[in-house]
C-alpha positions in Angstrom: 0.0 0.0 0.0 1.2 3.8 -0.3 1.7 5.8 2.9 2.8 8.9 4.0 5.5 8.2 6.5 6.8 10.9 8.8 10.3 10.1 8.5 11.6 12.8 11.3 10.2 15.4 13.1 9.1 19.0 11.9 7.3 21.0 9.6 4.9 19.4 6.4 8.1 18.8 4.6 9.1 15.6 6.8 6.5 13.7 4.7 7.1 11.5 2.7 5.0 9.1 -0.2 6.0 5.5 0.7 5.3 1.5 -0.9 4.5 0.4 2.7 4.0 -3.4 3.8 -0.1 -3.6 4.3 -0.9 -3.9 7.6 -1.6 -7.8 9.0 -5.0 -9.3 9.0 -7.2 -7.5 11.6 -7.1 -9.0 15.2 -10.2 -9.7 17.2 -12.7 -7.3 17.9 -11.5 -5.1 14.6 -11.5 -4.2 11.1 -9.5 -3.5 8.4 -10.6 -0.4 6.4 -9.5 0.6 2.6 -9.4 4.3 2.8 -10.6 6.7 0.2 -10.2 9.7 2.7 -8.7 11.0 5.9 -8.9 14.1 7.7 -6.0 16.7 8.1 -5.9 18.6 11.7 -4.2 20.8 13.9 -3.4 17.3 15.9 -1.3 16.2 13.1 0.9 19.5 12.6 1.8 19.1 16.5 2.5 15.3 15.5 4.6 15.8 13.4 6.5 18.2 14.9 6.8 15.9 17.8 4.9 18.4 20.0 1.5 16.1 20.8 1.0 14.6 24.0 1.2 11.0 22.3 4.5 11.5 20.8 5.4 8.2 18.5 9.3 8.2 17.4 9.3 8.6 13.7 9.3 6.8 11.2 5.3 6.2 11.6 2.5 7.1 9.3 0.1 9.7 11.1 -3.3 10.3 10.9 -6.4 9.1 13.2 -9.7 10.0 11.4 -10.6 8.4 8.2 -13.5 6.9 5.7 -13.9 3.9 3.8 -14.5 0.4 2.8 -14.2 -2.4 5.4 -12.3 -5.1 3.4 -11.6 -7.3 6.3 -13.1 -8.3 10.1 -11.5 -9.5 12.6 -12.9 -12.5 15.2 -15.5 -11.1 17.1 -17.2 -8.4 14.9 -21.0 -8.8 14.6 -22.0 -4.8 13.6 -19.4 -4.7 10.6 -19.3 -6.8 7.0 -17.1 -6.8 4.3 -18.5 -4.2 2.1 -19.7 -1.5 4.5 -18.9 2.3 4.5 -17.7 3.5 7.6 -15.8 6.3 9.6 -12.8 4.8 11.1 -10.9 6.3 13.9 -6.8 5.1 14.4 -4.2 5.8 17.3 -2.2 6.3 13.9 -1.5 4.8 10.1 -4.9 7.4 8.7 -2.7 8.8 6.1 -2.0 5.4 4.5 -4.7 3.4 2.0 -5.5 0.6 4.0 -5.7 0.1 8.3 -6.8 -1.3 11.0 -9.3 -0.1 13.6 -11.3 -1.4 16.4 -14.4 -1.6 15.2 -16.3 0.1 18.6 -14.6 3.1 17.0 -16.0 3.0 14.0 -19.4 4.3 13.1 -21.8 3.1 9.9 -21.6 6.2 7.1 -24.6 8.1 7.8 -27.0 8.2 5.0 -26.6 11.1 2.8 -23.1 11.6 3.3 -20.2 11.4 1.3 -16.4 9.4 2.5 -15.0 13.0 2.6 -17.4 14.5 5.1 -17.2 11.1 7.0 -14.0 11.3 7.4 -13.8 14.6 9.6 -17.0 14.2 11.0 -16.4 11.9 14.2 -13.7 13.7 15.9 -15.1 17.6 15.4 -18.6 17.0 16.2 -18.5 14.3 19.2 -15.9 17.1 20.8 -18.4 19.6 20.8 -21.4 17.3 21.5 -19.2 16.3 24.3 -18.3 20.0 25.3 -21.4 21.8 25.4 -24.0 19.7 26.6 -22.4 17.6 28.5 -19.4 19.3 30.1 -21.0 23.0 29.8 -24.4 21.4 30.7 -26.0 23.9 27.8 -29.7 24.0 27.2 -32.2 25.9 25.1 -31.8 29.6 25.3 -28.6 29.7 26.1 -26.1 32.2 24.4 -22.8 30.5 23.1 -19.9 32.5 21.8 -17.6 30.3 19.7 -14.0 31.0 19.2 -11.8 29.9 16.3 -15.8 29.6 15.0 -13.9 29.1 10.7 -12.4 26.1 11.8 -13.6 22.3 11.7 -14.7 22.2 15.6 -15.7 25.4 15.5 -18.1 25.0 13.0 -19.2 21.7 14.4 -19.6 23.4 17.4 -22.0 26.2 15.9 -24.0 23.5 14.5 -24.6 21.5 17.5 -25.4 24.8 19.6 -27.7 25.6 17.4 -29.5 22.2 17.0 -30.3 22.4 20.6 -31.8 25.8 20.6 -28.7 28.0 22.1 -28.0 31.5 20.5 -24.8 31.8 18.7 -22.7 34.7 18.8 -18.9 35.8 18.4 -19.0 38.7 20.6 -20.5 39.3 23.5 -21.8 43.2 22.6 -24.8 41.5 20.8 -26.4 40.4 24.8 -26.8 44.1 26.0 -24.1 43.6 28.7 -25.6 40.8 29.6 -22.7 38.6 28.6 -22.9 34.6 27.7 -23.5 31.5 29.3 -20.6 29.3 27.5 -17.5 29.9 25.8 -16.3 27.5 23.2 -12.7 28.2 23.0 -10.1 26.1 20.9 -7.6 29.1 20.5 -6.3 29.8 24.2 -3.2 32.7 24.4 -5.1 36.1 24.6 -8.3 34.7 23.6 -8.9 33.3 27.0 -8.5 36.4 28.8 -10.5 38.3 26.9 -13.5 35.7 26.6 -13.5 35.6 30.4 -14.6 38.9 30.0 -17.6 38.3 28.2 -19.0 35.8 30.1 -21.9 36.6 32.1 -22.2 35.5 35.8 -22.2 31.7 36.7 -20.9 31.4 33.0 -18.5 28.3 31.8 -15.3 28.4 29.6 -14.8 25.2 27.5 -10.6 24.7 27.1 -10.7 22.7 24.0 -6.7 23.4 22.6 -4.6 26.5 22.2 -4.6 27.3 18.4 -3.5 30.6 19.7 -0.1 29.9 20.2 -0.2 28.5 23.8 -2.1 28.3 27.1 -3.3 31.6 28.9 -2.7 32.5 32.2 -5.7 33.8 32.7 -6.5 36.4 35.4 -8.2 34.6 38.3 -10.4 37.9 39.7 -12.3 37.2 36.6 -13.5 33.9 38.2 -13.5 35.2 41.3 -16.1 38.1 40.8 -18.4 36.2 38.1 -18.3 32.6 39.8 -17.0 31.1 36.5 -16.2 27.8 35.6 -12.9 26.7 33.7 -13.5 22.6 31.9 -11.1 21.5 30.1 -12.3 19.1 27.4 -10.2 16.8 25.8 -12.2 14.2 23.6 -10.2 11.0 24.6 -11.0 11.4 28.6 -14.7 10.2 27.5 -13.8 8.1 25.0 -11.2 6.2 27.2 -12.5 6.7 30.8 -16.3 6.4 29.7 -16.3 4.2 26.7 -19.9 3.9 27.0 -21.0 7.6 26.8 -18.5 7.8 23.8 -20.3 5.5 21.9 -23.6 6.5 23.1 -22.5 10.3 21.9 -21.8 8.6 18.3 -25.0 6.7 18.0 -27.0 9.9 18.3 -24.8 12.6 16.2 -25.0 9.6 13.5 -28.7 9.5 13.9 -28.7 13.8 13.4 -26.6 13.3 10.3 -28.6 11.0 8.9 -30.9 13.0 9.0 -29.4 16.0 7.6 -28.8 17.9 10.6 -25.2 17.9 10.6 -22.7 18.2 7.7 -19.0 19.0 7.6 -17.8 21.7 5.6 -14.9 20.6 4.0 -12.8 23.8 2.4 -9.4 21.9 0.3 -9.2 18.6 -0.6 -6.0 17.0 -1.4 -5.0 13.5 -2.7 -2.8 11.6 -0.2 0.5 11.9 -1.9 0.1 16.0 -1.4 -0.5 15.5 2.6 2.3 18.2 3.2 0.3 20.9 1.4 -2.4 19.8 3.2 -0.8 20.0 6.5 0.7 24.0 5.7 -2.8 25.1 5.0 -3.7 23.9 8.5 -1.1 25.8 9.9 -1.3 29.1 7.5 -5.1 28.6 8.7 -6.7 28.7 4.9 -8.7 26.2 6.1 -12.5 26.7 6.7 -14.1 23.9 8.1 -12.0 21.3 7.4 -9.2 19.4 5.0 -9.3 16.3 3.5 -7.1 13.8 2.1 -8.1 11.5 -0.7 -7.1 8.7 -2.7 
């Protein structure tokens, strides 16, 4: 199969188009997935540069969302056959034309959508089902204000708030000082500080990543004076430490995108062998919605 191998850390360029052994038959309880498209994320720029909080030693093929074909099942599997369209999600090997996955993290295609949107959809949209109503407890009525709201979980984010009756805003002037409830905030660095200061009393700040350039240190009198609520949200706490919930979450955004609730909006696409240009549009942030790698 051809891969694209990160052969040493740093920028897009340390990628590289690979004949790679196919990976072995698919153990039990998973499947083996031919690929016709992957997703390209702000994970896999920090990846590569070796900057991720699961930090493999190169050479290793990244990517962990993908779409396709299952061409193989391993012992154990009752929801999957050979044939089916599915969203895949891998530790690593995304970026390659055939892997392996378990299958409870894979999820049926929903109907109506095409492999490219299925293969950013699981990641963006079970973060911010997973953030706002069940870390930020949202409800209907709320007002959200979504940072970073151009990017693939920010615009997932807009659509779940949305779907569940909350107001969305990116300021704060619109409420008539009233402020907002939640802040959805994937950027961090001076964003923070000054999303604290839109919050209205009682209000919660999602932590979802620091596109900004870093973490904040925010100023605590903030939280102090308004009662607020810092939650950090990383998607792998529910997925590993709730399993359940996880796949619960997935059932039901499935469900909303089959019936044409939710879509991805997918901005470039890209065949696999041009995953570097792929990855510098993530970082020169050309990106709206979300990239995708085909082939």
């Amino acid at each position: 199969m051809k891969a694209m191998v990160c052969e040493a850390f740093g920028g897009p360029e340390v990628l590289a188009l690979r004949e790679m052994p196919d990976p072995p038959p698919p153990g039990a309880g998973e499947v083996q997935v031919r690929i016709a498209a992957r997703g390209v994320q702000y994970v896999d720029v920090l990846m590569l540069a070796g900057k991720y909080q699961f930090r493999p030693e190169p050479p290793f093929i990244p990517g962990n969302e993908g779409a396709g074909e299952v061409v193989a099942v391993g012992d154990g599997v009752t929801q999957f056959k050979i044939g089916d369209q599915i969203m895949s999600r891998h530790r690593l090997g995304a970026f390659a034309q055939v892997g392996n996955s378990r299958a409870e993290n894979c999820n049926p295609v929903p109907a109506g959508m095409s492999l490219d949107q299925a293969a950013v959809f699981s990641g963006a949209y079970h973060t911010a089902y997973h953030a706002l109503l069940q870390r930020a407890r949202m409800k209907a009525g709320d007002w959200v204000m979504i940072n970073g709201a151009a990017g693939g979980i920010g615009i997932a984010a807009i659509q779940v708030a949305k779907l569940f009756g909350a107001t969305v805003i990116a300021t704060a002037e619109l409420t008539g000082d009233r402020g907002v409830d939640i802040v959805y905030d994937p950027i961090g660095a001076n964003v923070f500080d000054e999303s604290l200061r839109c919050l209205a009393w009682g209000g919660r700040i999602l932590v979802l990543g620091f596109l900004g350039g870093g973490p904040s240190q925010p100023r605590t009198n903030y939280l102090l004076i308004k009662g607020l609520e810092v939650i950090g949200v990383r998607l792998g706490g529910v997925t590993e430490q709730q399993p359940e919930i996880g796949r619960a979450n997935m059932r039901t955004l499935v469900e909303l995108a089959g019936q044409g609730k939710l879509r991805p909006r997918i901005s470039h696409r890209f065949p696999l062998e041009r995953a570097a240009d792929a990855i510098q549009a993530v970082i020169d942030r050309q990106v709206i919605g979300k990239a995708v790698l085909v082939g």
